[in-house]
C-alpha positions as MATLAB code, in Angstrom:
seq = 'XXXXXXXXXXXXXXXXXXXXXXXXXXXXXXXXXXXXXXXXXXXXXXXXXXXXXXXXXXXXXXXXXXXXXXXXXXXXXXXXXXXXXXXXXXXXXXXXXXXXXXXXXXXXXXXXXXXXXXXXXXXXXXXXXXXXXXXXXXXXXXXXXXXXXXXXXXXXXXXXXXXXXXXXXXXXXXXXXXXXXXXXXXXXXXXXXXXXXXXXXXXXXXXXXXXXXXXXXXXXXXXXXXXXXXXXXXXXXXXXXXXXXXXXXXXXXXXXXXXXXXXXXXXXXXXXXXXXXXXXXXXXXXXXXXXXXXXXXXXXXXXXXXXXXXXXXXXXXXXXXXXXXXXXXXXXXXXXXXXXXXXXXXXXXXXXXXXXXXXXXXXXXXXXXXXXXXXXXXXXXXXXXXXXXXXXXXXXXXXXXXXXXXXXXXXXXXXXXXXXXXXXXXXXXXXXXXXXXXXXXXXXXXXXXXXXXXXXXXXXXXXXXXXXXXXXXXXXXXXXXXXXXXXXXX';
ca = [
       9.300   62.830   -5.396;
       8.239   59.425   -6.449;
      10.314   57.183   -8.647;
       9.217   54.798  -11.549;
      10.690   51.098  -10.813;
      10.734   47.913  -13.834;
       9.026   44.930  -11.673;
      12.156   43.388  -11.392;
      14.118   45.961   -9.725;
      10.972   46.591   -7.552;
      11.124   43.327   -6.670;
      14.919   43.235   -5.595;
      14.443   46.004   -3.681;
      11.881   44.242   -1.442;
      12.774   40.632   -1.256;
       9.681   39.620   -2.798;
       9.473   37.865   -6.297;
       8.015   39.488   -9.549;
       5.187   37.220   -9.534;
       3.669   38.213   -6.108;
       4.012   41.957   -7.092;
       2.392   41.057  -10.701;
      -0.799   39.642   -8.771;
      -1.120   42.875   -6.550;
      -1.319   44.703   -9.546;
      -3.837   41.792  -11.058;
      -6.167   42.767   -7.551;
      -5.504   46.379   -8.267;
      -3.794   46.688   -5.216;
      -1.110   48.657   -7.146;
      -1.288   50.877   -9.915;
       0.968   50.136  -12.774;
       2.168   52.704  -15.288;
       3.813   51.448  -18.610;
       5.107   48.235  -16.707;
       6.211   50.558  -14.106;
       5.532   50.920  -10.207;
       6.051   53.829   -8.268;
       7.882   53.810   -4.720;
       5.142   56.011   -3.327;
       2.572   53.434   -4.395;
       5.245   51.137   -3.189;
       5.508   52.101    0.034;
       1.535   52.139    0.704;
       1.374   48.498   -0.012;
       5.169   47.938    2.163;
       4.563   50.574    4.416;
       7.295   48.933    6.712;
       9.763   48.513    4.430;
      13.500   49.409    5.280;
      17.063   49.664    4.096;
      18.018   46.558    6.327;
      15.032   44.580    5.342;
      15.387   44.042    1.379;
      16.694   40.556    0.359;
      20.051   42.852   -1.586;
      20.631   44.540    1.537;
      20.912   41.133    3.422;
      23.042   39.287    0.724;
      25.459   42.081    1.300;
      25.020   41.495    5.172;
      25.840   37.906    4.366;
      29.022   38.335    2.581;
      30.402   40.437    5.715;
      29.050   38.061    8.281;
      30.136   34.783    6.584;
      32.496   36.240    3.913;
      32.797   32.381    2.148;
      35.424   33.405   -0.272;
      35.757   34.826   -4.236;
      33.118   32.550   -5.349;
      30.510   34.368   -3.677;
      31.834   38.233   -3.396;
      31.708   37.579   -7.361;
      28.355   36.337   -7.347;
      27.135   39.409   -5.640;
      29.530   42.233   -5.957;
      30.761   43.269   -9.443;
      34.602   43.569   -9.527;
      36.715   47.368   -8.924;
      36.468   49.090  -12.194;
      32.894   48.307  -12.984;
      31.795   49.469   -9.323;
      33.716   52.518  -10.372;
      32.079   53.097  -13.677;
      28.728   52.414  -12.007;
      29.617   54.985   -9.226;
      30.567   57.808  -11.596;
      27.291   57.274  -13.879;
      25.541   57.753  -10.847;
      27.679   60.706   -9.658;
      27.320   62.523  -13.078;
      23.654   61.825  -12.276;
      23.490   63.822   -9.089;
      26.117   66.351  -10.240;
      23.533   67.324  -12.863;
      20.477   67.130  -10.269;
      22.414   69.843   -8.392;
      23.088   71.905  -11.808;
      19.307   71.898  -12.122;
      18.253   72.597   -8.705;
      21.021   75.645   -8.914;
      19.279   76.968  -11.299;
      15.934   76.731  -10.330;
      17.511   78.463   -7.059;
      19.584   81.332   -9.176;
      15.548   81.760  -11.290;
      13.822   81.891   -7.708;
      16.248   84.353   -5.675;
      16.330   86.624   -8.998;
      12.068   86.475   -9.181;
      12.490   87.732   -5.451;
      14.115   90.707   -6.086;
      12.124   91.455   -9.262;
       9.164   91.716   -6.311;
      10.700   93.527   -4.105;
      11.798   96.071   -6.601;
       8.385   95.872   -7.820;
       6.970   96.552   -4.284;
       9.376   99.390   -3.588;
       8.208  101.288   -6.666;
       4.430  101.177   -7.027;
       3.866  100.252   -2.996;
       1.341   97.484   -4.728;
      -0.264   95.070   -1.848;
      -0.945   92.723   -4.262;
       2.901   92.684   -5.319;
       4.042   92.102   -1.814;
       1.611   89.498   -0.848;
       2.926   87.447   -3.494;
       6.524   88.308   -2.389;
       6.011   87.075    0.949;
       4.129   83.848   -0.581;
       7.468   83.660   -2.639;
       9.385   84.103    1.082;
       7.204   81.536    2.967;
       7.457   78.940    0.233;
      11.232   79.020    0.153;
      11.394   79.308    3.759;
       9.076   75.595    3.666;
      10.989   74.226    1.267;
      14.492   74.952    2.638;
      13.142   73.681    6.111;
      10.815   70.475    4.951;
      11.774   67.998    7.251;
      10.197   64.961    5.531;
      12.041   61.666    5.375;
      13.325   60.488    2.195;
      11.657   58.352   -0.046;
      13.332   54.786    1.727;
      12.857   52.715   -1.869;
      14.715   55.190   -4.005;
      17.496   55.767   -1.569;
      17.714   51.737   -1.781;
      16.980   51.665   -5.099;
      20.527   54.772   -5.649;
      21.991   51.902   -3.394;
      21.241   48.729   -5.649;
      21.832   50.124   -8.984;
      25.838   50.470   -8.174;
      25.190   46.291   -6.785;
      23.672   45.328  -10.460;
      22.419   46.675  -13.580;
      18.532   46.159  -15.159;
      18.258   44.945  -18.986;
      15.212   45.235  -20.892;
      14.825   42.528  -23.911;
      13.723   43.439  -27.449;
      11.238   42.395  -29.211;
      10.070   39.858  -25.771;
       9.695   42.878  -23.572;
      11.545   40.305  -20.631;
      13.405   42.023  -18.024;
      15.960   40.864  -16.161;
      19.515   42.089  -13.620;
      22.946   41.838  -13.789;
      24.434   40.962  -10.543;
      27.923   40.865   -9.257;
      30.671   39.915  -11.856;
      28.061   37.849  -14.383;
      28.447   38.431  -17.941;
      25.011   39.634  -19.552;
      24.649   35.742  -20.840;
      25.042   34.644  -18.074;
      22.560   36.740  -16.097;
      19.660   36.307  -18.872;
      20.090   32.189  -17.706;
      19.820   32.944  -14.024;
      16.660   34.533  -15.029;
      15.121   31.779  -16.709;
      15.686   33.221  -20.246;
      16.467   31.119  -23.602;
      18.806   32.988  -25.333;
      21.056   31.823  -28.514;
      24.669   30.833  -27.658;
      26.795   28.354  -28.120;
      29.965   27.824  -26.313;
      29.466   30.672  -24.044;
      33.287   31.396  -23.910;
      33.870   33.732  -26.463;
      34.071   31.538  -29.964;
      31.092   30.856  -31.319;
      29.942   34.470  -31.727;
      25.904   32.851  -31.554;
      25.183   34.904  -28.526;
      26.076   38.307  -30.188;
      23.376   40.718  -29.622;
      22.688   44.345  -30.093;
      22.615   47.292  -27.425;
      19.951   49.630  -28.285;
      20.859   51.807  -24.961;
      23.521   51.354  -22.374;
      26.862   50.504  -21.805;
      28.840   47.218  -21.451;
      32.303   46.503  -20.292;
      34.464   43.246  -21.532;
      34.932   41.030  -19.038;
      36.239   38.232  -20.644;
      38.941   37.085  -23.749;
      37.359   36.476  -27.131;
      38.544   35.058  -30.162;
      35.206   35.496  -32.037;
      35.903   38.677  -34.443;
      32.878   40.889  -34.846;
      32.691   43.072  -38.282;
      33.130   46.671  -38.494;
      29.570   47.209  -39.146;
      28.371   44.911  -36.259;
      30.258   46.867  -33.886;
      29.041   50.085  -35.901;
      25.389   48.602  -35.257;
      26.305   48.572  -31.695;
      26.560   44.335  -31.610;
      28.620   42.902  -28.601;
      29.025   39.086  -27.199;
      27.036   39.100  -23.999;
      29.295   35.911  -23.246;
      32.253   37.483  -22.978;
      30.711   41.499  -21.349;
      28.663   42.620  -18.465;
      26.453   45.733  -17.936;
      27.972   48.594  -16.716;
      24.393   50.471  -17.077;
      21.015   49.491  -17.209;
      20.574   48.356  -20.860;
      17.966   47.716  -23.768;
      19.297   44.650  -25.825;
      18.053   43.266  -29.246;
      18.350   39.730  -28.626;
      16.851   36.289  -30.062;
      15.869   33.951  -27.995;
      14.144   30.190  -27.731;
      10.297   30.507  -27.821;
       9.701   26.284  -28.596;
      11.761   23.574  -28.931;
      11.810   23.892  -32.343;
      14.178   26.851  -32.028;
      16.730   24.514  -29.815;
      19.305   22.932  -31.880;
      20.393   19.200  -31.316;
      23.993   19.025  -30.159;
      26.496   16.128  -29.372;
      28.523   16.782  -26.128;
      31.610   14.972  -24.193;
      30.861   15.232  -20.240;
      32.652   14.383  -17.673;
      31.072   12.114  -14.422;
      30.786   14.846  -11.255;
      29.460   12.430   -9.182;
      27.101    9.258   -8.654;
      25.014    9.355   -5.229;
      21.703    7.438   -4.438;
      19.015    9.604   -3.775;
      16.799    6.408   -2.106;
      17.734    2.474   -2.406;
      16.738    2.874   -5.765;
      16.970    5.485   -7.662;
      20.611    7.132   -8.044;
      21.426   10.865   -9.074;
      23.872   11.581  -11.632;
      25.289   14.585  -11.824;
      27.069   15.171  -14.850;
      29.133   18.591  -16.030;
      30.272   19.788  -19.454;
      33.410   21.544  -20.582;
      33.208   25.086  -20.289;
      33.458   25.628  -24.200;
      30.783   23.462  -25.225;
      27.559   23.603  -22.794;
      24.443   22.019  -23.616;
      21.569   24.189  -24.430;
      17.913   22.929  -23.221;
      14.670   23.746  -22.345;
      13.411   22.768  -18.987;
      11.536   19.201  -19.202;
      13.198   18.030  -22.218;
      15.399   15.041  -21.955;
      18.584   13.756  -23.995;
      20.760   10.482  -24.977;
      23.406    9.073  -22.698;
      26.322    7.231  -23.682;
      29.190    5.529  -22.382;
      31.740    4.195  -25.036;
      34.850    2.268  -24.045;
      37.403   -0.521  -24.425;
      34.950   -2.971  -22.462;
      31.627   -1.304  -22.480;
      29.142    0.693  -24.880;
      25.725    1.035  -23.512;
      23.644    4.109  -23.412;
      19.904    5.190  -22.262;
      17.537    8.111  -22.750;
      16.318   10.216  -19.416;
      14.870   13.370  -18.838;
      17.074   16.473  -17.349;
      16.284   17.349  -13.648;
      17.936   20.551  -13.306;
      17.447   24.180  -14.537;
      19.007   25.811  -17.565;
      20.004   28.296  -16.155;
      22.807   25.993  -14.813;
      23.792   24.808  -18.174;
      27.330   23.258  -17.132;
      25.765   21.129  -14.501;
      23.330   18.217  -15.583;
      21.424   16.319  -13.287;
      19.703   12.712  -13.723;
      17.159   10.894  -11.797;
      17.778    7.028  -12.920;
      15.438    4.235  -11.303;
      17.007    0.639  -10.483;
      16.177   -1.381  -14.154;
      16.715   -4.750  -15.032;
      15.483   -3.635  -18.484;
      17.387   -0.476  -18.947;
      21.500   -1.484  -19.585;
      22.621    1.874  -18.598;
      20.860    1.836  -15.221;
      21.759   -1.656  -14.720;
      25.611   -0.323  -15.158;
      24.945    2.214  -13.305;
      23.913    0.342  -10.155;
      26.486   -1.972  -10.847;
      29.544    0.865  -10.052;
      30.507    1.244  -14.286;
      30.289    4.808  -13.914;
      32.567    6.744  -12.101;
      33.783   10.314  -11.245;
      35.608   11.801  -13.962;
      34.435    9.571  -16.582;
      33.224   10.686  -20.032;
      29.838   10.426  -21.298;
      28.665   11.512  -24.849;
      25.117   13.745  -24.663;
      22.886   13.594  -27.478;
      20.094   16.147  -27.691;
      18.029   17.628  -26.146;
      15.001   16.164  -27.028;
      11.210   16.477  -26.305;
       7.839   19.120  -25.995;
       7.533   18.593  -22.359;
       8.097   22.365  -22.272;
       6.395   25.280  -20.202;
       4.507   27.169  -22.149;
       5.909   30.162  -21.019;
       3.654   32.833  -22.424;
       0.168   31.723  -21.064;
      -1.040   33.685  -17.708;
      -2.519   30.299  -16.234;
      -1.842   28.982  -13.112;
       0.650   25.828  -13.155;
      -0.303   22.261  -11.798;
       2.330   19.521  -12.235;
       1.031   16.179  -12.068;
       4.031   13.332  -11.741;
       4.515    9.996  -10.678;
       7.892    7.964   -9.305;
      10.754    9.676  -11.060;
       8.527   12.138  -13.629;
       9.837   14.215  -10.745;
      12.620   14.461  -12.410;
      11.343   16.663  -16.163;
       9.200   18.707  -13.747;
      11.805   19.577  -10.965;
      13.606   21.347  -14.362;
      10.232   22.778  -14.985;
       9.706   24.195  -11.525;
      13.208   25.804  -10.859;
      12.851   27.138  -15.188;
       9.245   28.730  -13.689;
      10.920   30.235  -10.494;
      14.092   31.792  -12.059;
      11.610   33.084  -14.612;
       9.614   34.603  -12.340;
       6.123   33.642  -14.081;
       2.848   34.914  -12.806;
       1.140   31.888  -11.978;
       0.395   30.349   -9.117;
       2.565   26.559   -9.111;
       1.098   23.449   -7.973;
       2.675   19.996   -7.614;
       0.770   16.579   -7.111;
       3.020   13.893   -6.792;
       2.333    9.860   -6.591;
       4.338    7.122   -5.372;
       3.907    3.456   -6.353;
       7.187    2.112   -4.582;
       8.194    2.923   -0.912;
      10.843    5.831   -0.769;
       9.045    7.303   -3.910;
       9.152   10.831   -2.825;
      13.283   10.727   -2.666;
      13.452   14.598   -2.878;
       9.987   15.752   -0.498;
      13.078   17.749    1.373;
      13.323   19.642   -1.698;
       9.597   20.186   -2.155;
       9.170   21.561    1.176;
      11.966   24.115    0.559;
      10.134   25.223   -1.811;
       6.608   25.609   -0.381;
       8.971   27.832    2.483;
      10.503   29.988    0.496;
       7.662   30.244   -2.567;
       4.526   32.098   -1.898;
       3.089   30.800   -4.894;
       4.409   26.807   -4.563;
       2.330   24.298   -2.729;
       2.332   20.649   -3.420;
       0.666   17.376   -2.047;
       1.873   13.808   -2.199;
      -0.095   10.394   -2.683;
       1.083    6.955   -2.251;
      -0.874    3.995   -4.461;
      -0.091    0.538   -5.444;
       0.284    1.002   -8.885;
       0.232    3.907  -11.689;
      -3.411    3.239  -12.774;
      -4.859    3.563   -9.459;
      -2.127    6.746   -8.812;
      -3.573    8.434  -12.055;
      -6.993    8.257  -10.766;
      -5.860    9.565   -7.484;
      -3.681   12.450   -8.976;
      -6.208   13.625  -10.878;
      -8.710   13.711   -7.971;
      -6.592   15.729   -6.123;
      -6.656   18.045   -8.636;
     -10.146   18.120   -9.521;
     -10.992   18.676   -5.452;
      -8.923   22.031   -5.616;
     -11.963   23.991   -7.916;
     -11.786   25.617  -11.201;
      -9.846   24.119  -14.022;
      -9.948   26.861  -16.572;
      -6.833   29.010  -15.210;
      -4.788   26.335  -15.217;
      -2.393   24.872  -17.641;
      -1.634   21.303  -16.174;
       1.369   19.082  -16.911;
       1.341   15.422  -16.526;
       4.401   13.079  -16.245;
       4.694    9.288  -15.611;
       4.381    5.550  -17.089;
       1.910    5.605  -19.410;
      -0.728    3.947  -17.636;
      -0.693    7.154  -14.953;
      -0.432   10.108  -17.993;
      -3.370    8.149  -19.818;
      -5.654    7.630  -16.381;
      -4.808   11.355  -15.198;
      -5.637   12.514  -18.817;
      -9.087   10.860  -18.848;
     -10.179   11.847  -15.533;
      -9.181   15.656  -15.986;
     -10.940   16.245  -19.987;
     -14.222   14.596  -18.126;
     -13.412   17.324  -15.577;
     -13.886   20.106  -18.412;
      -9.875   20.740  -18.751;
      -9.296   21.534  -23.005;
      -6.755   20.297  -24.520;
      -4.856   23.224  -24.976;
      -4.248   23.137  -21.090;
      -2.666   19.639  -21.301;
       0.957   19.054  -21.584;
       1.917   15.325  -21.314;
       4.759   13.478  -21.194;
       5.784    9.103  -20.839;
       8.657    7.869  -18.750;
];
């Protein structure tokens, strides 16, 4: 019999991404039912699919092969008792399978000898031709020999692993892997929701569990009222999913909905990425996280005895890793905080007050367009955040990244592009060397005008100001709207 799969645990259970499966059913290469697939249709479009060859089944493989310590068995496996709990839902699954099917057995056997009794006394043909129909249709059924349907025995497999939860009123889906708290999860996924400290205290990330059950994981000192709890709220910071679930949760549609927050890091490290342009990587406590959308940027500041200087850049990592901020800075004469920088003033472990976030260099994470990203130097940096925000969130589109140099060693992380454009289906970029931002603009947006059609595609444009503004231009004489333009100045 064939089973109804969510995209995302589809998805999982072939190594492929959400995305690629949400285009075959764009081509109406597979039927979709209520957001749901079915592993027969499945199995037409992966008719080679197998246990061994789903991306679960190998980060399981990986854990015995390598086995690289508690950090990772955590990431992937979820601890004793919720394995347990997991394994007896399932079992009182089966158990009640096997009720059914007894009975259906009990009803069939007792039909039988209704037949045969029937046969015996009136000597009917008609009675005992549809006895031995009864015979011969047990007898098939009792010896069918077909295989098993390979995507629900993987999907049995995979539901002990993690745990699907549906979002209310957003629809968004997403999985609960391994020992991650429900929070924690929805920002893997590339979801916004509202929290705060994301260690129990704040109570902001309290949600409510339509359907389900959660386990806590972790200490709280955030006390929810009798009627909450009655309403069936929890702290997804501080519980994971035992079950699949359906959550009532708020969560971030602009930046609007982002509060500003002041922050104390602490320095993780200060490494060049090319002669110059340095990455700082800075990490907050574990009480007090900053909350962002990708592409926005925030307010850096060093206070002390014998130095106060500060500067404003744009974020270059994900959200989803909310404890661990990255920075591109470029060598400035101008800019006192890069000029410190440079100089050695900042140093591991030292603190540095955030301010923010700020900015509406934000993906506009509801349209079905196609993505282009169009940077220059280090407006790499906002749209890296936007291009790991669009992968963990798994959007439809197709992603496409055009980006110009005007100094040699301008494409300090093309490694990192590459990675992506192996790993992504739907990543591809190009790169373009010019002798200053004007003349890159022009280029950029020829690149992009050379590719075809503009009207499926939302692009995003990020540089100095004489780039955005000749990139701009060229692409509205193309026939691109303006509600397809997001733009940003560094």
């Amino acid at each position: 019999m064939s089973l109804p799969l969510t995209l995302s645990r589809a998805a999982q259970l072939l190594g492929v991404t959400r995305a690629v499966l949400q285009k075959h059913i764009a081509a109406g290469e597979l039927p979709s039912h209520d957001g749901a697939v079915l592993t027969e249709d499945l199995q037409k479009l992966y008719p080679d699919v197998r246990l061994e060859d789903s991306g679960a089944f190998e980060r399981i493989t990986q854990i015995k092969e390598q086995a690289f310590g508690r950090r990772v068995r955590e990431r992937i496996l979820p601890n004793q008792e919720i394995l347990a709990q997991r394994l007896a839902a399932q079992s009182e699954e089966l158990e009640e399978v096997r009720r059914t099917l007894a009975h259906y057995h009990d009803l069939i056997e007792a039909l039988r000898e209704r037949i045969e009794h029937m046969s015996g006394a009136s000597a009917d043909e008609q009675v005992a031709d549809l006895g031995r129909f009864l015979d011969d249709g047990l007898a098939s059924v009792l010896g069918d020999e077909t295989p098993p349907d390979t995507l629900a025995v993987m999907d049995d497999m995979l539901r002990v692993m993690s745990a699907h939860v549906t979002v209310k009123p957003s629809g968004n889906e997403f999985l609960v892997e391994g020992n991650e708290t429900v929070l924690q999860a929805a920002l893997r996924a590339g979801l916004a929701p509202s929290y705060g400290c994301g260690n129990g205290n704040c109570g902001l990330c309290k949600a409510r569990v339509i359907a389900g059950q959660t386990k806590q994981v972790h200490n709280t000192d955030y006390p929810l009222s009798a009627s909450e709890r009655a309403q069936g709220y929890t702290l997804l910071c501080s519980h994971t999913a035992v079950s699949d679930l359906v959550i009532e949760m708020l969560e971030a549609k602009s930046p609007d909905d982002i509060p500003q927050q002041e922050i104390v890091a602490k320095v993780k490290s200060v490494a060049p990425l090319n002669a110059d342009i340095m990455l700082l990587h800075l990490q907050t406590p574990r009480t007090n996280r900053l909350r962002f959308l990708a592409g926005q940027r925030v307010t850096l500041n060093v206070t002390g005895s014998t130095a106060n200087f500060r500067g404003e850049y744009a974020i270059a990592s994900c959200p989803c890793d909310d404890r661990n901020l990255l920075f591109h800075i470029r060598r400035d004469d101008d800019d006192e905080f890069a000029r410190r920088l440079f100089a050695g003033a900042v140093k591991a472990n030292d603190p540095v007050s955030l301010f923010g976030p700020f900015g509406d260099f934000v993906l506009k994470k509801d349209s079905p367009n196609d993505l282009v990203f169009v940077a220059c130097d280090t407006g790499f940096a906002p749209v890296k955040s936007l291009i790991e925000h669009a992968v963990a969130s798994d959007l439809p589109g197709l992603q496409r990244l055009v980006w110009a140099a005007t100094q040699p060693g301008g494409h300090y992380l093309e490694n990192q592009c590459r990675a992506w454009a192996d790993a992504l289906e739907t990543f591809s970029y190009a790169t373009l060397t010019a002798a200053d931002p004007a003349t890159a603009g022009v280029e950029a947006a020829k690149r992009v005008l050379d590719e075809g059609e503009l009207a499926q595609r939302d692009v995003y444009i990020v540089g100095p100001v004489e780039f955005v503004s000749a990139v701009e231009h060229a692409l509205k004489a193309g026939g691109l709207a303006e509600r397809q333009l997001v733009v940003e100045v560094v």
